[in-house]
N, C-alpha and C positions, 0 to 999 in steps of 0.2 A: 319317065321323061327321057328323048333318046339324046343323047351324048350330045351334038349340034348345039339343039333349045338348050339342054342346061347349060353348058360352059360359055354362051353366047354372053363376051361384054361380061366377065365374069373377073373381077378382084381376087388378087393371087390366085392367077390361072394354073402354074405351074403346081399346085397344090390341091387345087380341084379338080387339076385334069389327072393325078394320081390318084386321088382320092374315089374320084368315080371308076376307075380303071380297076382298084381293089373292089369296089363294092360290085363288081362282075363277078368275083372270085368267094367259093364258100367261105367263112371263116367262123365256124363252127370250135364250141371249145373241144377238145378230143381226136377233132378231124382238119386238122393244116396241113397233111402235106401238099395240097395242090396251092395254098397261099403262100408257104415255105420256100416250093419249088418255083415259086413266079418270081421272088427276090434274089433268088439264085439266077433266074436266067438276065432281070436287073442288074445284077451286080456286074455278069458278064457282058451285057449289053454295053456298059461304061468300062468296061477294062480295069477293072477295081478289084484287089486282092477281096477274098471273100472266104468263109468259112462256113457249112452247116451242117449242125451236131443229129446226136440220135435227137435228140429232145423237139427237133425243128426248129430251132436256134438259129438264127442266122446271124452273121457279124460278119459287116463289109467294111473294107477301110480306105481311107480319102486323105492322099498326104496334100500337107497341109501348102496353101496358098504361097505363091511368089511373098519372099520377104517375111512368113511365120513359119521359118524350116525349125526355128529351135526355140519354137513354145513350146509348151507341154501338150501334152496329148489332153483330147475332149472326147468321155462317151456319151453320146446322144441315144436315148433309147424308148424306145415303145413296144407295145404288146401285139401283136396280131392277131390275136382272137377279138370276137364279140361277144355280146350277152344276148341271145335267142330269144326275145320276146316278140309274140306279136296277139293280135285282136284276135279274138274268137271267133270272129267270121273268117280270118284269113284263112287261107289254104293253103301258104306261103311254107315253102319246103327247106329250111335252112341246109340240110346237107348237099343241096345240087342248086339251089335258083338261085339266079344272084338281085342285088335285093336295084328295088325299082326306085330311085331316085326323084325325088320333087324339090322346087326350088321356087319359092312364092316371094317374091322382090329380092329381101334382103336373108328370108329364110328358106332353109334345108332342112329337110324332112324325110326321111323315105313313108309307101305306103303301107300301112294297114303293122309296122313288122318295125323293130329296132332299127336306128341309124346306121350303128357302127360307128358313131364319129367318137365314140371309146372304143378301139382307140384309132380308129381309122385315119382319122386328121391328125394324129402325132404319127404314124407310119409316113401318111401321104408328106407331111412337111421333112421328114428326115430324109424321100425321096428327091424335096425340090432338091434341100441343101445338095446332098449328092452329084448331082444334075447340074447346079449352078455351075458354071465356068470363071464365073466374075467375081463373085463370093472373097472376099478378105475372111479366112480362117484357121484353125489353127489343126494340126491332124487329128483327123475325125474316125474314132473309131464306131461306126452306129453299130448296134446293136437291138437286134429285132425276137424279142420271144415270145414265147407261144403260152396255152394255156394259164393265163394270167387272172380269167376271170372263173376259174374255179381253183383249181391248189395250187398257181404260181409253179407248175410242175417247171416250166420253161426256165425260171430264174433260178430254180432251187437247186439244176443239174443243171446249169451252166458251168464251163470249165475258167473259171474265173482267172486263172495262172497265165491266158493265154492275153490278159488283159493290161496293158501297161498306163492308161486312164486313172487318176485319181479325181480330176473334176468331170461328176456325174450328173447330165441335163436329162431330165427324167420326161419326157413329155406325155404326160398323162395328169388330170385331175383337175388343173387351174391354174392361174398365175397368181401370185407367187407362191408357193407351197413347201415350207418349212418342217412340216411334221405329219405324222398319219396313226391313224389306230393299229391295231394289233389285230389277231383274231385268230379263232377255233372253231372248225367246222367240227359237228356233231353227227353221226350219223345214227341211225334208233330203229331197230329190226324188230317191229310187233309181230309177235306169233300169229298166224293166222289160222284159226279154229273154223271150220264150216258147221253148218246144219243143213237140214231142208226148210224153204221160207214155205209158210203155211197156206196153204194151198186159198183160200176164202179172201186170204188179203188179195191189195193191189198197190202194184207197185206204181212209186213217182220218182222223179230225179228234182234233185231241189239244186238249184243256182245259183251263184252269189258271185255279181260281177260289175262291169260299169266302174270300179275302180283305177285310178289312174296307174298303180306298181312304180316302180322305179326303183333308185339303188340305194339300199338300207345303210349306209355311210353316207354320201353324197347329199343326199335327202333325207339322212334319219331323224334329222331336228325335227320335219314334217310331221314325221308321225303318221303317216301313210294308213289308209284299210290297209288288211290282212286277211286275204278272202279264207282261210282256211282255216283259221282264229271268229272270224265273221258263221262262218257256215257252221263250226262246230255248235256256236248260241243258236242256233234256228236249230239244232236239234237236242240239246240242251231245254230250252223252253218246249219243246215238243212233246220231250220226255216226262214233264210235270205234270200231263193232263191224258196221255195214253200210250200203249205199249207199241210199238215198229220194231221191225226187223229192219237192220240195217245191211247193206248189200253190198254198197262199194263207196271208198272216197279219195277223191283224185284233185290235188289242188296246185299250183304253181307251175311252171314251164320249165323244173328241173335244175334252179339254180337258186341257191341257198340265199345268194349275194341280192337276190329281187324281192321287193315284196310280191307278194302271191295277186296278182290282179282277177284271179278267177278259180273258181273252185266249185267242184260239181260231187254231190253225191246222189244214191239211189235209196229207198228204203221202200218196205213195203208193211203196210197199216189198212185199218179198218174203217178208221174216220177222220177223212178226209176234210170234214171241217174240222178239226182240231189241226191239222199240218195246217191250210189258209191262215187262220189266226194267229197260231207261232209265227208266222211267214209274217204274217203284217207288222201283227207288234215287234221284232226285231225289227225290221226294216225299219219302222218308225222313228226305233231307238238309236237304230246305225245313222240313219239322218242328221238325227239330231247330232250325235256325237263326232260325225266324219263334216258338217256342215259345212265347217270352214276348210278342213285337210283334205278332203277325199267326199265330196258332194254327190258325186253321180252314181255312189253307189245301189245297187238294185239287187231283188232276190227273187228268182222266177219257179214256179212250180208248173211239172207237166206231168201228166200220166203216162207209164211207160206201155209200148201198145203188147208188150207180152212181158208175164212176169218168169223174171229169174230163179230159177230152181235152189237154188242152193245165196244162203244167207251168213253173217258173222255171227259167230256164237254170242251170245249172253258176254260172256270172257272175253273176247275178240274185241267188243263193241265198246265194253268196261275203260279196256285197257286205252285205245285211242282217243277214246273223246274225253278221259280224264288226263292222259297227255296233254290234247287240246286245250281242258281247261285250266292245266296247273302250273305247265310249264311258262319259264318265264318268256313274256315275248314284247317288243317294244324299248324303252328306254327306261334303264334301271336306275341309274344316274348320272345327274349333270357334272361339269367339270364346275371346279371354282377357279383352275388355274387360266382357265379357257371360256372366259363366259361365252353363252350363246352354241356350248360344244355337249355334247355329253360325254363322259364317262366311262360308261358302260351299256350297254344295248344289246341282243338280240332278235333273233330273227326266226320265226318257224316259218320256211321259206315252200318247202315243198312235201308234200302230202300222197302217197304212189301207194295206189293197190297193185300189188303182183301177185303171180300165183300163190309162193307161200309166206309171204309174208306181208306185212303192210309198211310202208316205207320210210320215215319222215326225217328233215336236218334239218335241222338249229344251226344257226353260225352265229357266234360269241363275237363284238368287237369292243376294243378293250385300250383305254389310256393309259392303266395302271392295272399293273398284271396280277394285284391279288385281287382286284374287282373280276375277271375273266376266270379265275380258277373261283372262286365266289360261287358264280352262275355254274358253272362247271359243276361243281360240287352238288348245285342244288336240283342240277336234271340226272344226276346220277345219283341221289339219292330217290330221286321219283321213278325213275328207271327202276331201281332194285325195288321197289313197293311194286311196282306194275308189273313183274316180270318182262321189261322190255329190255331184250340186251343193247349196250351201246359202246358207240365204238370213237376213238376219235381218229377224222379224216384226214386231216393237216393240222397245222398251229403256223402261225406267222406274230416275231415279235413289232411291236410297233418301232416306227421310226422316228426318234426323239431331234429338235435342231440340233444341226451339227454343222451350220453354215456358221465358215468363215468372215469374219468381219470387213476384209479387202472383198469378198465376192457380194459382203450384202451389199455396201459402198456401190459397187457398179450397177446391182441390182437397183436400188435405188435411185438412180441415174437414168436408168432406163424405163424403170415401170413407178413413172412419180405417183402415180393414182393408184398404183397400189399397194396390199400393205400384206405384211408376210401371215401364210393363214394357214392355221392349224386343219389339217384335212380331216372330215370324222368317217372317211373310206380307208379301205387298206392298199398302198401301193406297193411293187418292187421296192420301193428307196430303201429299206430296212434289209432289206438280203441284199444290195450293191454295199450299202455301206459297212456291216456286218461280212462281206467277204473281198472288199479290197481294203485295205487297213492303211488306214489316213487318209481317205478319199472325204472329200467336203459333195454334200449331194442336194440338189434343187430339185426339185416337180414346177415344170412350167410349160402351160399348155391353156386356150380358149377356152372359156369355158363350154361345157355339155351340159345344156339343157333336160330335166327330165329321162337324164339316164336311164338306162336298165328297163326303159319302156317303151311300148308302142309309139309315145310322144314325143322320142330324143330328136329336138332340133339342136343346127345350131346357126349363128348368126355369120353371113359372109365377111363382113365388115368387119368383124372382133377375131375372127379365124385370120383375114389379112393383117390386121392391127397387130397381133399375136406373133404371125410369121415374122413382121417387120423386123418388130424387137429381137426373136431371135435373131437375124440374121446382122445385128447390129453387136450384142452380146458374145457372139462369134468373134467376131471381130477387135474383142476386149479381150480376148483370152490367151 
């Protein structure tokens, strides 16, 4: 949709018309410097002291409004990356395209590919705030980091000393947002043993897609498919009734933080009715069980039109799809401090054949930290039976309340309808609060729809609803 149509008669314009402006610009986890350097020439654009780090970091600062010279400092913060999801028919190139914008009444969508509007709408409103001239505020130090939706690399190597902020507005995850899980990414290096596949068989690629994905905190209560979880059972049942070589398996779009919405393997076999039947009766099963969470699930089989030379060893084959089926995946346990939260949860997010190895992570997220070393414990023990080495990628501890009682008062005041909500995602808030000492930290932000998927909308009206409040909040501080 080009820029004109969408913004036309558009509710906090000033906020869509940043927001569509970023979604021009890659925002790739790994690959920011071209979003980095747009906030940089932002910042200079406004004449606004400005900073930005190796990390791609940025921190601009906004002294504060006629008559708040001597409040305290506010950091206002968001992430700048996104989470790379998109449909299996797209062609959609996240390192250079910029993503294509839809706006159907009241809702925003991009096509075929993630929104962005994690965290895109907490960048774009930290640019109104900036921008506003009329604004009653108090000095605004924003604060813009990178890589948030895989290790938080942005927040971790920020130079926090440079920070004179102890009330921290987090805009990312929902309004009001008091607390968040923890978590450990896992990474799992399977050896990869060749053979030659036998010459008589023939090869299929089997499919397992149609599920929705989204973001395994955000939406973990859901219970989401887990197409790589899903795909390993269709060959699982496979393997009960005749012998395949299997060849290659490739599941998730590379982020641990997603459910896996698609996942593709190849194998090569002799009887072709015996893979249909697996195929069906899984399918059936998956129906039944995803019926209400994840309905659209489907499993498709094709014959591949030339067979691949070279197969996974016996050993190779062993080692992954008894991963698949032992490792924990899903929600381990529920919270009782937190009804309606879980506990503990994981995730077997992504699935990578490479040349020599075969690929896969786990991400652990965690209320209570011996629940997390638990699960920890129990894929490194499977690890060492399987001979898969493993490694761990990050850790982030959770963020426990640590809201002040004058700041929930105000809170309170502003957000009547809502009520302070334990997040079962991982945010920054636990590395701000953890490296500014006696800072009181909030997460407040619209909510995002179907996160982490093809499907991320969000609603125009709750995104202006949302800025308002900030902009009134500000002005209490």
């Amino acid at each position: 949709m080009d820029y004109q149509t969408f913004m036309d008669g558009i509710e906090a314009e000033a906020v869509f018309r940043n927001f569509y402006n970023i979604s021009m610009v890659p925002r790739m986890p790994g690959k920011q410097q071209e979003i980095s350097d747009y906030m940089v020439r932002f910042a200079q654009k406004l004449g606004f002291a400005y900073e930005q780090d190796k990390a791609l970091n940025v921190i601009i600062r906004k002294p504060a409004s006629s008559g708040m010279e001597d409040h305290p400092s506010v950091m206002i913060t968001a992430h700048l990356d996104m989470v790379c999801e998109k449909t299996a028919e797209s062609n959609h190139d996240f390192t250079k395209d910029p993503l294509t914008l839809i706006r159907e009444d009241d809702l925003v969508r991009a096509n075929k590919t993630t929104l962005g509007a994690d965290d895109g709408i907490g960048v774009a409103m930290i640019m109104a705030i900036l921008e506003d001239t009329e604004l009653k505020h108090p000095p605004i130090e924003a604060v813009f980091t990178t890589d948030e939706e895989t290790d938080m690399g942005g927040a971790l190597n920020l130079d926090y000393s440079k920070l004179i902020s102890r009330t921290v507005i987090n805009l990312d995850g929902f309004a009001v947002g008091c607390s968040c899980t923890g978590e450990l990414e896992v990474y799992m290096h399977i050896p990869k043993e060749l053979v030659s596949t036998k010459t008589e068989l023939t090869g299929y690629s089997i499919t397992v897609d149609g599920l929705t994905g989204g973001h395994t905190g955000m939406q973990g209560m859901e219970q989401k498919g887990n197409a790589n979880t899903l795909l390993n059972r269709v060959l699982t049942e496979l393997g009960k009734h005749t012998d395949y070589q299997l060849l290659s398996f490739n599941g998730g779009n590379g982020m641990s933080s997603a459910f896996a919405s698609h996942a593709c393997c190849e194998v090569a076999l002799s009887d072709s009715q015996c893979l249909e039947e697996a195929a069906e009766k899984c399918l059936a099963g998956f129906r039944d069980e995803l019926a209400i969470r994840d309905p659209g699930v489907k499993v498709h089989i094709n014959q591949l039109p030339e067979l691949p030379k070279e197969a996974f060893s016996d050993e190779t084959k062993h080692r992954l799809c008894s991963l698949l089926t032992i490792a924990p995946d899903g929600i381990f346990t529920f919270s009782a401090r937190h009804p309606g939260r879980f506990e503990g949860a994981s995730n077997l997010g992504v699935v990578q054949t490479k040349d020599n190895e075969i690929f896969a992570t786990c991400l652990i997220r965690n209320r209570v930290t011996s629940i997390k070393y638990y699960l920890l414990d129990k894929l490194e023990a499977l690890c060492s039976l399987l001979g898969i080495r493993l490694e761990i990628e990050h850790e982030l501890a959770q963020w426990d309340d640590n809201m002040s009682d004058d700041l929930k008062k105000v809170l309170e005041e502003i957000y009547p309808d809502k009520i302070m909500e334990h997040f079962d995602g991982t945010l920054e808030c636990g590395l701000f609060y953890s490296n500014l000492p006696g800072s009181v930290v909030v997460s407040l932000a619209p909510t995002f729809y179907q996160m982490h998927s093809p499907q991320e909308h969000v609603f125009i009206s709750e995104v202006a609803c949302s800025y308002e409040r900030l902009q009134k909040l500000l002005g209490r501080l």
